[in-house]
C-alpha positions as CSV (number, residue, x, y, z in Angstrom):
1,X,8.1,-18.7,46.7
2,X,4.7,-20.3,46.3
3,X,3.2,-18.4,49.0
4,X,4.0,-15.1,46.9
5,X,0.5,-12.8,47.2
6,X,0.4,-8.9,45.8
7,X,-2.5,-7.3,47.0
8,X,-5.0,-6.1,44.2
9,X,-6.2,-2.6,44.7
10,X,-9.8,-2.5,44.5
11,X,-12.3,-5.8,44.7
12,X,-11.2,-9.3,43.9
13,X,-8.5,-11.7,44.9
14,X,-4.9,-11.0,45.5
15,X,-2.4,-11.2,42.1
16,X,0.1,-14.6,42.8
17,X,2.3,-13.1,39.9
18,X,4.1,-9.7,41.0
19,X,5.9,-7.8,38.5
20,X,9.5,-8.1,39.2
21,X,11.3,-9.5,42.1
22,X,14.2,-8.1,43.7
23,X,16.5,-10.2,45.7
24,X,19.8,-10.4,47.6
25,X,22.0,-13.3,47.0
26,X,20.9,-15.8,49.0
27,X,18.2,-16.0,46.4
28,X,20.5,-16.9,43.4
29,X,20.1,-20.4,43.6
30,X,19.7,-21.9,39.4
31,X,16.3,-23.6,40.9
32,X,15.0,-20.3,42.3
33,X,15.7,-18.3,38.9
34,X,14.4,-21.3,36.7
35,X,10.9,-21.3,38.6
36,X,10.7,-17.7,38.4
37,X,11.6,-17.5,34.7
38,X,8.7,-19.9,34.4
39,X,6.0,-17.9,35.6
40,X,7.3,-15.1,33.6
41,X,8.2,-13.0,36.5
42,X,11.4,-10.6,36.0
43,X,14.3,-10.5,38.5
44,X,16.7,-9.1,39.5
45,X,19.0,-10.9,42.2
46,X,22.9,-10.6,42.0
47,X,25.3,-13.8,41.4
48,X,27.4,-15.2,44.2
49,X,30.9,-15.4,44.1
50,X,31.2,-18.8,44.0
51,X,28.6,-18.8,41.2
52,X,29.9,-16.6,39.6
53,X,33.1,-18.6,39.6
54,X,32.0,-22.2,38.6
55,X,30.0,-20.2,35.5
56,X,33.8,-19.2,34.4
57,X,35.6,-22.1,35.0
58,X,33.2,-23.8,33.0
59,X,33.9,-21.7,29.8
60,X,31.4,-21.4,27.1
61,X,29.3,-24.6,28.6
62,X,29.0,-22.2,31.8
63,X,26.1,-20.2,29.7
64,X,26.0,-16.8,29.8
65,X,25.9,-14.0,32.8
66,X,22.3,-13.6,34.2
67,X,21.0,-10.0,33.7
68,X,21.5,-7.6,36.6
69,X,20.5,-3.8,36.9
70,X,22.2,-1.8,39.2
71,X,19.9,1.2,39.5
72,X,16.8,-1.1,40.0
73,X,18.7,-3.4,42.9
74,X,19.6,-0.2,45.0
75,X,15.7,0.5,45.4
76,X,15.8,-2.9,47.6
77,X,17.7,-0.9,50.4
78,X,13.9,0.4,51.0
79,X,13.0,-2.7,52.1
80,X,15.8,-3.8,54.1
81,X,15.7,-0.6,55.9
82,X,11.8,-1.1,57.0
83,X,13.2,-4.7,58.2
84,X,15.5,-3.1,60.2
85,X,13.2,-0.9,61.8
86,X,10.7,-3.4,62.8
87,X,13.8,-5.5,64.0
88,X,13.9,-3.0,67.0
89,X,10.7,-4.1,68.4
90,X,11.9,-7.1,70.6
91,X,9.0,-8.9,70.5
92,X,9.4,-9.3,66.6
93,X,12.9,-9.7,66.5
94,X,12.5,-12.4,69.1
95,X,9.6,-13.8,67.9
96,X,8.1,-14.5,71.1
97,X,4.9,-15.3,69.6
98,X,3.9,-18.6,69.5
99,X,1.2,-18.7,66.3
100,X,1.8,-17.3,63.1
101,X,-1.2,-15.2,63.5
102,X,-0.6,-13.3,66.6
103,X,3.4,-12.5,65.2
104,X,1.3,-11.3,61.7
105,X,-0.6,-9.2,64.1
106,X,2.6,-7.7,66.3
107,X,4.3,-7.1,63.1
108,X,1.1,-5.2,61.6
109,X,1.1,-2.8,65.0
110,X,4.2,-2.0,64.6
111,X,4.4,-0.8,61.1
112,X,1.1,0.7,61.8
113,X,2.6,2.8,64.5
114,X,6.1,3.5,62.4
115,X,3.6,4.7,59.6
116,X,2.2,6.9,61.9
């Protein structure tokens, strides 16, 4: 989450702060919420089941349901789908790459030439 960077139009260096988040539930961890309440960054990730669960079995100490907007989460499908469709290069789905930069660079081509 640390390595978070939101390019700035125009000169000077990238924003480390983005507006809101949108995650799918592997992000819903307590730790991941609390550090991004921190910073002040709004979210919106769904609960887990089994979150969800061990809040209600808890009763009142279990605190309160996190906020979640439906209408904002279902803009996430935009990213998911742009995944998907670099996914069907098979060098990046493979990663066959051995650095970081030369993957970085594969995956820029790509989405340069879907763009196009």
């Amino acid at each position: 989450m640390a390595a978070i960077r939101v390019p700035r139009i125009g000169p000077g260096r990238p924003r480390v702060r983005p507006d809101h988040v949108l995650g799918d539930k592997g992000y819903s961890s307590k730790a991941i919420r609390d550090w991004l309440r921190r910073r002040g960054i709004a979210h919106t990730i769904p609960e887990r089941a089994d979150q969800v669960a061990n809040r209600l079995r808890r009763g009142r100490l279990g605190g309160r349901p996190v906020v979640f907007d439906r209408r904002l989460y279902k803009h996430r499908n935009v990213v998911e789908r742009a995944f998907n469709r670099l996914k069907q290069w098979r060098g990046i789905a493979t990663r066959y790459d051995k650095t970081a930069e030369s993957y970085q660079a594969a995956v820029t081509i790509a989405s340069l030439l879907m763009w196009a």
